[in-house]
TORMARTI-976136 format. One record per residue (C-alpha): x, y, z; residue in one letter; residue number from 1. Coordinates in steps of 0.02 Angstrom, whole numbers. Layout:
REM TORMARTI-976136
X Y Z A NUM
...
***
This chain:
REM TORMARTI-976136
1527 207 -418 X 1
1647 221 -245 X 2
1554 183 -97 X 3
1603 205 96 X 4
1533 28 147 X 5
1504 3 336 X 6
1602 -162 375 X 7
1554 -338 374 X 8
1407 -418 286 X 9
1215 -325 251 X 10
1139 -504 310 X 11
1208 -633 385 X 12
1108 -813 396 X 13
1173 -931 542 X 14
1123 -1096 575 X 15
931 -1069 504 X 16
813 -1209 533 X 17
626 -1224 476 X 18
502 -1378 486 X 19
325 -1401 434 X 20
262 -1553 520 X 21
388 -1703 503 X 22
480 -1606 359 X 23
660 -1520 357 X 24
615 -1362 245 X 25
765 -1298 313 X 26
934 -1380 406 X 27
1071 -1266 476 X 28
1038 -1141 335 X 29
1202 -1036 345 X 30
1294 -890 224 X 31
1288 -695 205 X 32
1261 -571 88 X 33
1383 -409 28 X 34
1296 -249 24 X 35
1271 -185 -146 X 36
1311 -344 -229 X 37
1163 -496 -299 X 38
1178 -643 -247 X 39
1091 -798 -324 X 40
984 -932 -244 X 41
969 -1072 -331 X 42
895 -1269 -312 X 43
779 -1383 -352 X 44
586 -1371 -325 X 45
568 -1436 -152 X 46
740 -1378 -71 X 47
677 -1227 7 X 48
715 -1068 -58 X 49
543 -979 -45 X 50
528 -1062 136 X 51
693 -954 164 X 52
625 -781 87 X 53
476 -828 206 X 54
600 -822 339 X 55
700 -669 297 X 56
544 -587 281 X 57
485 -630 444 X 58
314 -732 353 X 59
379 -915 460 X 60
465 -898 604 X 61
631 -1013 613 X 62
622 -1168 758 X 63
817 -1099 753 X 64
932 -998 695 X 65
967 -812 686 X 66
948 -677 532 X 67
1029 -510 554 X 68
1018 -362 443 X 69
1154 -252 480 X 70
1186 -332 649 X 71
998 -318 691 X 72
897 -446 732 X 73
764 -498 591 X 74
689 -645 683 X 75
521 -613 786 X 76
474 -451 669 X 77
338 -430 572 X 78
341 -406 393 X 79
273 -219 417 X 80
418 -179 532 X 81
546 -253 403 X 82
496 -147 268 X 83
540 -7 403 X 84
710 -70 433 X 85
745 -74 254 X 86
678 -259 176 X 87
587 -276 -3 X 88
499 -412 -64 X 89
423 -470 -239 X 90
336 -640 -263 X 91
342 -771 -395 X 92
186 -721 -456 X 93
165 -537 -474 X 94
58 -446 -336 X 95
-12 -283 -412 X 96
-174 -210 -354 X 97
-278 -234 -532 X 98
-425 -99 -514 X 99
-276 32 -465 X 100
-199 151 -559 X 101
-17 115 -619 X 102
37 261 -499 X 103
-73 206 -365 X 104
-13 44 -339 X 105
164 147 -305 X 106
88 217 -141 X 107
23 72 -68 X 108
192 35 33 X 109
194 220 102 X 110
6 209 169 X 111
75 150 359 X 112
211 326 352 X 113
193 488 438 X 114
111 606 328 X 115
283 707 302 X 116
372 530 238 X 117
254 481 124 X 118
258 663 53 X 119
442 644 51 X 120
453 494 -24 X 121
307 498 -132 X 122
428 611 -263 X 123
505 457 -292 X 124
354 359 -378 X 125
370 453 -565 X 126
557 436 -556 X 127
531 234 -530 X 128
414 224 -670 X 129
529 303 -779 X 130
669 177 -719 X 131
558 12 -763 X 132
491 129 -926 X 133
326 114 -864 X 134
290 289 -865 X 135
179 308 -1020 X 136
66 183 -914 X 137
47 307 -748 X 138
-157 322 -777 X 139
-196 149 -834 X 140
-248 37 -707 X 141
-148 -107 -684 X 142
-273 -239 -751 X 143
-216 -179 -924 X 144
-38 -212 -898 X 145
48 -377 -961 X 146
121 -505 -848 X 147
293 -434 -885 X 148
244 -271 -869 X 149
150 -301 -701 X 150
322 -392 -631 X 151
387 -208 -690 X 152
275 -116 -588 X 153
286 -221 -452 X 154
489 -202 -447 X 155
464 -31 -430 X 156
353 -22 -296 X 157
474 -126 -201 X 158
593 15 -224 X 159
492 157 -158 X 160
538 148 -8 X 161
732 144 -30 X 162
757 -36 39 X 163
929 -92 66 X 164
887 -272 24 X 165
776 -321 -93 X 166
705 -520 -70 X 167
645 -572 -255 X 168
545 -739 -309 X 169
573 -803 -483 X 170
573 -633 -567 X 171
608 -719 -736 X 172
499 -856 -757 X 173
366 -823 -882 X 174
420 -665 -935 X 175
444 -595 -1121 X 176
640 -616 -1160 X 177
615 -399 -1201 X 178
543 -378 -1019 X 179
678 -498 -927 X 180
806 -389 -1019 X 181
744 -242 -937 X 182
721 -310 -770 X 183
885 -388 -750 X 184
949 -204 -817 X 185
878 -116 -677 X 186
908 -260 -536 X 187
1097 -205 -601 X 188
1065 -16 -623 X 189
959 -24 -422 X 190
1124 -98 -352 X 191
1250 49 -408 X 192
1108 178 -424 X 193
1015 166 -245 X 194
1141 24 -142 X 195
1039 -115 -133 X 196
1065 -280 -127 X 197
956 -419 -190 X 198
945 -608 -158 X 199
856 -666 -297 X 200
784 -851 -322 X 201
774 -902 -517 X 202
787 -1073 -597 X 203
869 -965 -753 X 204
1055 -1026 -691 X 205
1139 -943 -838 X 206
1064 -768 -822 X 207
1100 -781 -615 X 208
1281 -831 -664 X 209
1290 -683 -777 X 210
1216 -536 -679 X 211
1260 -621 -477 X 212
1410 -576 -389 X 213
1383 -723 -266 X 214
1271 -881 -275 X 215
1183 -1009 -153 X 216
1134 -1188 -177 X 217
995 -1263 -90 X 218
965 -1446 -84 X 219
849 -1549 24 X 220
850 -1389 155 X 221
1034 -1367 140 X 222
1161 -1269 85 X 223
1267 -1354 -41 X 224
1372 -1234 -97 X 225
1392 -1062 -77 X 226
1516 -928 -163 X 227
1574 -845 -342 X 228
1426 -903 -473 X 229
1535 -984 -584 X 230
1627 -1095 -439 X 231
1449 -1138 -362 X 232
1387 -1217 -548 X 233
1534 -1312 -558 X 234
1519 -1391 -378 X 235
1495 -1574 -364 X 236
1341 -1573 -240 X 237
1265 -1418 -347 X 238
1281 -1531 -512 X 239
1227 -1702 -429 X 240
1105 -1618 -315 X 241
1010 -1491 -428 X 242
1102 -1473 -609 X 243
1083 -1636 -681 X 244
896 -1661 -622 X 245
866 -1551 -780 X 246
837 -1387 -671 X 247
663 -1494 -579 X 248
***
């Protein structure tokens, strides 16, 4: 699909620090991230990758360090007024409302819009079940979903909105190989479909290889590497640091 991309980066990361007491969860965090494109974020347990979603998503604020989404300032905002500006998040363990319908749990991010946006946008929800192929589940409530399927639902609702990035916490892990084929197929299909871009942390190296166009190593707080997938797997201080602890 041709594009006409705005220049320069859709966030850019510079010099991010984060402590929690005496600890370094993060140290001079730096790197950016191409619109419509995935990028990977990878590391040990430990090294701070969810402390850095936390960030983004303006849960922690930084002691340092800047985060700008299209050359806006992330730092300081709430995570309400990120969603506004265009920023998704899903967690590692999915966060559905259980004793809601399917279709209700769609809504719940358009409950804080003017009545004429949520009309506007509500059009969207059926279409996004259809995209996970959740749509023979609309009337259920969400308690009878799988885990898989709930990780599903919960994808979708991050898209209702239209973000333009999408901030997801090991989307794979746990997940029937069936429903992390379909994710990772619409992750993919959400990036040329709608023009989002994702940062996505996953201890499943080989699938982030295959599906990222750019990857990030985190060790002890740091960057290690950063760059093409393939490059970033094969990088001394990502194999010493992370790869040959057996993926910890």
């Amino acid at each position: 699909m041709n594009r006409t991309r705005p220049p320069g980066p859709l966030l850019s990361i510079s010099a991010l620090a984060k402590r929690f007491g005496g600890v370094a969860a993060l140290s001079d965090v730096s790197f950016e991230l191409a619109r419509t494109s995935i990028t990977g974020l990878i590391g040990p347990n430990g090294s701070g990758k969810t402390t850095l979603l936390n960030v983004i998503n303006g849960v922690y604020p930084p002691e340092r360090g800047t985060v700008m989404l299209d050359g806006v300032a992330l730092v300081g905002k709430p995570p309400s007024a990120l969603a506004a500006l265009g920023v998704s998040r899903t967690f590692q363990n999915a966060r559905v409302f259980s004793t809601l319908t399917v279709m209700q749990n769609l809504f719940i991010p358009l409950l804080h819009r003017a009545e004429s946006r949520r009309t506007a946008t509500a059009g969207k929800a059926g279409e996004l079940l259809g995209f996970v192929g959740l749509e023979q589940f609309a009337d259920q409530t969400a308690s009878e979903l799988s885990g898989g399927q709930k990780r599903l639902l919960e994808f979708a609702r991050a898209l209702v909105t239209g973000p333009r990035l999408i901030l997801m916490d090991e989307p794979f892990a746990g997940v029937h190989p069936a429903i992390k084929s379909t994710l990772i197929g619409c992750i993919k299909d959400t990036v040329t479909r709608y023009g989002a871009s994702f940062l996505i942390v996953s201890h499943e190296v080989p699938d982030l290889v295959e599906m990222a166009d750019a990857m990030v190593c985190l060790v002890e707080g740091r960057v290690a590497a950063a760059g093409e997938p393939n490059a970033v797997v094969r990088n001394e201080r990502v194999i010493e640091g992370y790869l040959t602890r057996g993926n910890q």
